[in-house]
N, C-alpha and C positions, 0 to 999 in steps of 0.2 A: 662182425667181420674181424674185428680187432683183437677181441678176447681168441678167436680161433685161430688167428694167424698166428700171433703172439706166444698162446698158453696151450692152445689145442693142438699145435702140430701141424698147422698150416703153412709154418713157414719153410720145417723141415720138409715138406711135399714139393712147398716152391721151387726151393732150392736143388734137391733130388729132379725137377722137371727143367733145369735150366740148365744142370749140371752137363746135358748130351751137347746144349751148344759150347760150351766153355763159358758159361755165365753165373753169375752171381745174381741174384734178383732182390730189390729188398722192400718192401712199402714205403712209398715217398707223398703221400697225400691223399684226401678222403675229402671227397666236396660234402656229405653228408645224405639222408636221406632228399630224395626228388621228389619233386610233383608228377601228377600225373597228366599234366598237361594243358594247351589252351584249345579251343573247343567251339565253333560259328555257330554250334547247338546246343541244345541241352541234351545229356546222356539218361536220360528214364529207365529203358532196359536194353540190356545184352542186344535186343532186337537193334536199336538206334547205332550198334556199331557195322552194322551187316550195310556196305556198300562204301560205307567213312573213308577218304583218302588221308594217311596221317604219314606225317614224318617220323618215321622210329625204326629203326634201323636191328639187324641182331634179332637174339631169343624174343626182344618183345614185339616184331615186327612179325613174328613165326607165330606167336598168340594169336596180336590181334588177326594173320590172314585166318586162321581157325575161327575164327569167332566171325567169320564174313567179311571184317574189314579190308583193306586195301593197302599196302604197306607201300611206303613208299622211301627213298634214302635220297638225302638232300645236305647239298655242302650246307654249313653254317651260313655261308653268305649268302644265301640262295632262301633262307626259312621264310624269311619277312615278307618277301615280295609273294612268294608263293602262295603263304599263306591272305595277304592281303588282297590278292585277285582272285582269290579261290581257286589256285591248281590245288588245293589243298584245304580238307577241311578241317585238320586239328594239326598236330604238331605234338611233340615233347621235346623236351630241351635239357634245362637244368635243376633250378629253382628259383625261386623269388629275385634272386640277387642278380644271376646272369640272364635271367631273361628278362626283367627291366632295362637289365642295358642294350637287349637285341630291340627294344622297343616293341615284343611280342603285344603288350597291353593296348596298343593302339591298331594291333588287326585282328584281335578275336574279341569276342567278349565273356567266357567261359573258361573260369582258371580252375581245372578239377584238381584234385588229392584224393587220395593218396597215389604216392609213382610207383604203381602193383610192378610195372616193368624191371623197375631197374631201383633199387633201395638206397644205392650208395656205390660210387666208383672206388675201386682200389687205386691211385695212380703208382708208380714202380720208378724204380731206381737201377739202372742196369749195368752191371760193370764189369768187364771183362775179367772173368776168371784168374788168369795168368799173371795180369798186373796187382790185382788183389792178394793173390797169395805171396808176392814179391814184398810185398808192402809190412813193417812189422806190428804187430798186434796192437798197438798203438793206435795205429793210425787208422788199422781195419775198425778198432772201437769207437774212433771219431766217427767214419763212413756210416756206421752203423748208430750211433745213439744221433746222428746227424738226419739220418733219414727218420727213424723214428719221432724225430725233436717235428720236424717237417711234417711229417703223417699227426702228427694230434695240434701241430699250429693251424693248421690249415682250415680241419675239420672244428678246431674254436673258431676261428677266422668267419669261416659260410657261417654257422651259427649266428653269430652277430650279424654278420651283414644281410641275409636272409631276415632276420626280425625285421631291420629296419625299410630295408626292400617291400615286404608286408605290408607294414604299415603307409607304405607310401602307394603302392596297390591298392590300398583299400578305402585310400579316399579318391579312385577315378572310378570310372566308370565299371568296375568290372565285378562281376561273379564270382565270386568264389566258393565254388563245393565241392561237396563229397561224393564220389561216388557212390550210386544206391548198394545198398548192402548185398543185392540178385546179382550184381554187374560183377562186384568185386570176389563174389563165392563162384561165381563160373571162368573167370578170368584164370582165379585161383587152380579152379581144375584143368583148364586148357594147359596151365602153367607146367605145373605136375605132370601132366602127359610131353608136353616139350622137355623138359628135366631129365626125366625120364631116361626118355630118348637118346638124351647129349648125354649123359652121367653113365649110362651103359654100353656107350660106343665102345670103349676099347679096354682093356686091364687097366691101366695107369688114369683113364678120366673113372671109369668108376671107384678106385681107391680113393680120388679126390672126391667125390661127391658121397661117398658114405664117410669119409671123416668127419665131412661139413654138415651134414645133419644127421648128423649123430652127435655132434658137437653143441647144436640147434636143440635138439631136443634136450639133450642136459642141461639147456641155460634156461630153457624155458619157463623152469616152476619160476626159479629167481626172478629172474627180468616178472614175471605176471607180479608178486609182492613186494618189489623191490620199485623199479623206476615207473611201472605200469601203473602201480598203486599209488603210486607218491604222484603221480600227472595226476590222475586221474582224481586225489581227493583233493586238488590243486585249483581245481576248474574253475 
């Protein structure tokens, strides 16, 4: 997301789409990749999601009802209870770090991955156009290496504190897996047809979504010999 905002031309699309309110938009923070959630079952196949009431909200909430599931949207202060009396049979949240503190680990006992739904939040910075361009370059450079400084702290920040979150997960009671491999390839296509859908709605959302995988697909030999290979001969 970062390489694309950044160097791909994601930010220039930003910008051009905020530009109709009188806004400036800028990246202000990345919690990182997410889980894919907690879970009162085990998930064996695509089958075991058809009737599932979960908290997830958005595109992934539009998946899971394709796939049978039951979407459901739920304040934040609302997940725990819900889930612990069972109006609710799974949930997604954030990762390791924030939902230790929601105390998610004491109503389910099933903490899946990978978070197919949602990879990684952009958070934003939003500043009124008119006072921005007032402002002399100076200071717009502040604003701006200010929120970038913020968007890769933050995303170190979850880093670390998700390890240690993990590790403190993993010595309670709880499950931790993977998604079966059938779960995550039809997920995958439901995805693709939701995508689709959203990225072809209008002239200006498809412009945005062929920059971005198109952008996707350029990185991809790299990242497969580059970070993929280095985890992966890491194990």
């Amino acid at each position: 997301m970062n390489a694309w905002m950044y160097y791909g031309g994601g930010l220039e699309l930003y910008e051009e789409l905020y530009n109709q309110f009188n806004l400036v938009p800028r990246p202000a923070g990345n919690t990182g990749v997410q889980m894919g959630g907690w879970f009162n079952k085990e998930i064996n196949t695509i089958e075991d999601l058809k009737g599932l009431t979960m908290r997830i909200p958005g595109l992934g909430g539009e998946v899971l009802q394709r796939a049978g599931g039951v979407p459901v949207t739920l304040a934040g202060a609302e997940i725990f209870t819900a889930l612990q009396t069972g109006t609710i049979d799974a949930t997604e949240w954030v990762g390791p770090y924030n939902d230790r503190a929601f105390g998610l680990y004491k109503a389910a006992k099933y903490y899946y991955y990978p978070g197919w739904h949602e990879p990684g939040p952009s958070l934003e910075c939003i500043i009124n156009k008119k006072a921005y361009l007032s402002l002399p370059s100076d200071l717009q450079n502040i604003i701006d290496i200010s929120c970038k400084a913020v968007n890769i702290d933050m995303l170190s920040d979850y880093m670390s504190k998700n390890n240690l979150a993990l590790d403190f997960l993993k010595k309670e009671d709880i499950k931790i897996k993977k998604f079966p491999d059938s779960v995550i390839k039809k997920l995958r296509e439901i995805s693709k047809e939701v995508m689709d859908e959203v990225g072809n709605h209008d002239d200006y959302t498809k412009k945005i979504y062929k920059s971005y995988y198109t952008f996707l697909k350029k990185v991809r030999p790299w990242t497969k010999i580059s970070e993929l290979a280095y985890l992966e001969g890491n194990n």
